[in-house]
C-alpha positions as CSV (number, residue, x, y, z in Angstrom):
1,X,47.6,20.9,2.3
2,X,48.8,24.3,2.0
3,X,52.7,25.1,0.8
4,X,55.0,27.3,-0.7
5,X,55.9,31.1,-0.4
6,X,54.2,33.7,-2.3
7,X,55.1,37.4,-2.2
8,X,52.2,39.5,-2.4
9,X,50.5,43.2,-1.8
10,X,48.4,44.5,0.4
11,X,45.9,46.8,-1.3
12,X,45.3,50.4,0.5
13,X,42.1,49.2,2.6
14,X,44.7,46.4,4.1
15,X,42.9,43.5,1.7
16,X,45.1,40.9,1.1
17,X,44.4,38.7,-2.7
18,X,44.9,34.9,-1.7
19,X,46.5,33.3,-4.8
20,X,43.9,30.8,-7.0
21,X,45.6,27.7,-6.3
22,X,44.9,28.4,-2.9
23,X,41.8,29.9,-3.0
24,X,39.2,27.2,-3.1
25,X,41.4,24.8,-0.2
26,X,41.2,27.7,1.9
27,X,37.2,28.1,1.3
28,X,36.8,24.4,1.1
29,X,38.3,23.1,4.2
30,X,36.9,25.9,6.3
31,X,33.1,26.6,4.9
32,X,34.4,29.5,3.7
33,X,35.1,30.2,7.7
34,X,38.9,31.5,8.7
35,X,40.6,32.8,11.3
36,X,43.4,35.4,11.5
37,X,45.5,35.5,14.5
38,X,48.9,37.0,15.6
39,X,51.9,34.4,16.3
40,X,54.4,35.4,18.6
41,X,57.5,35.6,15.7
42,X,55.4,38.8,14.6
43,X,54.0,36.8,11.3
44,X,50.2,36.7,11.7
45,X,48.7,32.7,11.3
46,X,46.0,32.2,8.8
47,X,44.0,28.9,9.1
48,X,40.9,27.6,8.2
49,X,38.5,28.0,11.5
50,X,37.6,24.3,12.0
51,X,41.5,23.8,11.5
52,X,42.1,26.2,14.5
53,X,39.5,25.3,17.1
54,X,41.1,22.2,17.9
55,X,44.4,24.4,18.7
56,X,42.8,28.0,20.4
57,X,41.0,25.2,22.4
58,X,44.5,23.6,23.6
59,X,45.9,26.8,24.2
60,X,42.5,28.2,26.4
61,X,43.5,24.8,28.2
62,X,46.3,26.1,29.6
63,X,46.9,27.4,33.0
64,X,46.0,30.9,33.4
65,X,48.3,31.9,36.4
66,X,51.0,31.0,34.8
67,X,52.8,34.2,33.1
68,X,54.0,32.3,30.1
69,X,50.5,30.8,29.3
70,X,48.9,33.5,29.9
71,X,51.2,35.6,27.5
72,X,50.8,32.9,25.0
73,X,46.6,33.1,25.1
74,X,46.4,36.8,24.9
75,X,48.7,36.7,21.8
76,X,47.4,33.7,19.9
77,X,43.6,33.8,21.1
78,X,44.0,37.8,22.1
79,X,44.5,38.9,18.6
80,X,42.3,36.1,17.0
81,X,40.0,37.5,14.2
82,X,37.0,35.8,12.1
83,X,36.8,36.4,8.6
84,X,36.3,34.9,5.3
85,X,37.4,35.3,1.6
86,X,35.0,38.3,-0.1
87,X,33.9,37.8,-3.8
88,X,37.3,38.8,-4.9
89,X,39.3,36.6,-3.7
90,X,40.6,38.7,-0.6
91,X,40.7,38.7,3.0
92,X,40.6,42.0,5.1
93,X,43.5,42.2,8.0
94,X,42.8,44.6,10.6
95,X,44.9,47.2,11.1
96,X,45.8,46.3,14.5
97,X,47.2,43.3,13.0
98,X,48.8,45.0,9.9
99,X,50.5,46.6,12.6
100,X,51.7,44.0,15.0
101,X,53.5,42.4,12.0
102,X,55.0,45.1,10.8
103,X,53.2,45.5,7.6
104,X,54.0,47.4,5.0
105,X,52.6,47.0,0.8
106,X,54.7,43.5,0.5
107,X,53.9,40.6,2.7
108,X,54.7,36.5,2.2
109,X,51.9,34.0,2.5
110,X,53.7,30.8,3.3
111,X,52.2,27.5,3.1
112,X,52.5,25.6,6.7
113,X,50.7,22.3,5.4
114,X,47.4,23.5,7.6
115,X,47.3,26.7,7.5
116,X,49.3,29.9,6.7
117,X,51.8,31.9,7.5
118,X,51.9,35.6,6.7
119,X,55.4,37.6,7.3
120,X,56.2,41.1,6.1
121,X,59.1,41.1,3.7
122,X,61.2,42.6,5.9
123,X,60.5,39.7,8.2
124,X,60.4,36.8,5.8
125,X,64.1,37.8,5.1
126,X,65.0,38.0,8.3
127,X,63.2,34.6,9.2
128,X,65.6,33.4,6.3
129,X,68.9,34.3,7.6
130,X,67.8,32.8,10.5
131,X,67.3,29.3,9.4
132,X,70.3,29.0,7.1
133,X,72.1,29.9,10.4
134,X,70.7,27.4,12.3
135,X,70.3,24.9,9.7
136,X,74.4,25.4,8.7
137,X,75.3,23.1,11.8
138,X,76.1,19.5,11.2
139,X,73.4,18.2,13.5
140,X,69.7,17.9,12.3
141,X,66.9,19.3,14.2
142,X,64.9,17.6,16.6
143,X,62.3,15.4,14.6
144,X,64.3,15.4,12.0
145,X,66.9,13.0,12.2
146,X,65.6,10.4,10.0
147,X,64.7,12.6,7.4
148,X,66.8,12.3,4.2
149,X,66.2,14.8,1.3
């Protein structure tokens, strides 16, 4: 289970360090196999490739004449990149993907339980504002009414 923000730096070759207490989950729950794919919020997801077949599988399900689908595959699947951690500790992003999210030197990895989210800090803050806005309301969201904190 993967959680928690860390703010971290892209090296000059776009190599991203994945924190230790990370590290071995993320070699450990996908054979030292991951994947690296955009997400429409212009983060980029980062999961563990038996973790994402199951999903790029659901999304190739989809119906392909529909626009919104179809928008949806060549995002997600589109943009979908193998890789694995190098001796260091790092994983390579492609610039193409650097570029869609708006990458810079300082990026977030965020922990989303099964895989990762990674957001450029400019977009991390934004993503921020954003929920304290929405969460401000008196009403939970959906799913999570019977929550209590």
């Amino acid at each position: 289970m993967f959680q928690g923000a860390a703010q971290l730096n892209l090296d000059a070759k776009g190599r991203l360090a994945i924190p230790a207490r990370h590290r071995d989950g993320l070699v450990q729950a996908g054979n030292g196999r991951l994947v690296l794919t955009a997400h429409p919020h212009r983060c980029l997801l980062l999961y563990p490739e038996p973790a994402w077949e199951p999903i790029r599988d659901r999304i190739l399900a989809t119906p392909s004449f529909d626009p919104r689908s179809a928008a949806a595959k060549r995002v997600l699947v589109g943009n979908a990149r193998d890789g694995e951690i190098d001796a260091a500790g790092r994983i390579l992003i492609a610039p193409e993907l650097r570029d869609y999210a708006g990458f810079e030197k300082q990026v977030w990895l965020v922990g989303m339980g099964s895989h990762f989210e990674i957001w450029s800090d400019a977009g991390w803050r934004r993503q921020h504002e954003t929920a304290f806005e929405a969460l401000a309301g008196d009403q939970p969201p959906p799913g999570f009414e019977g929550i209590s904190l």
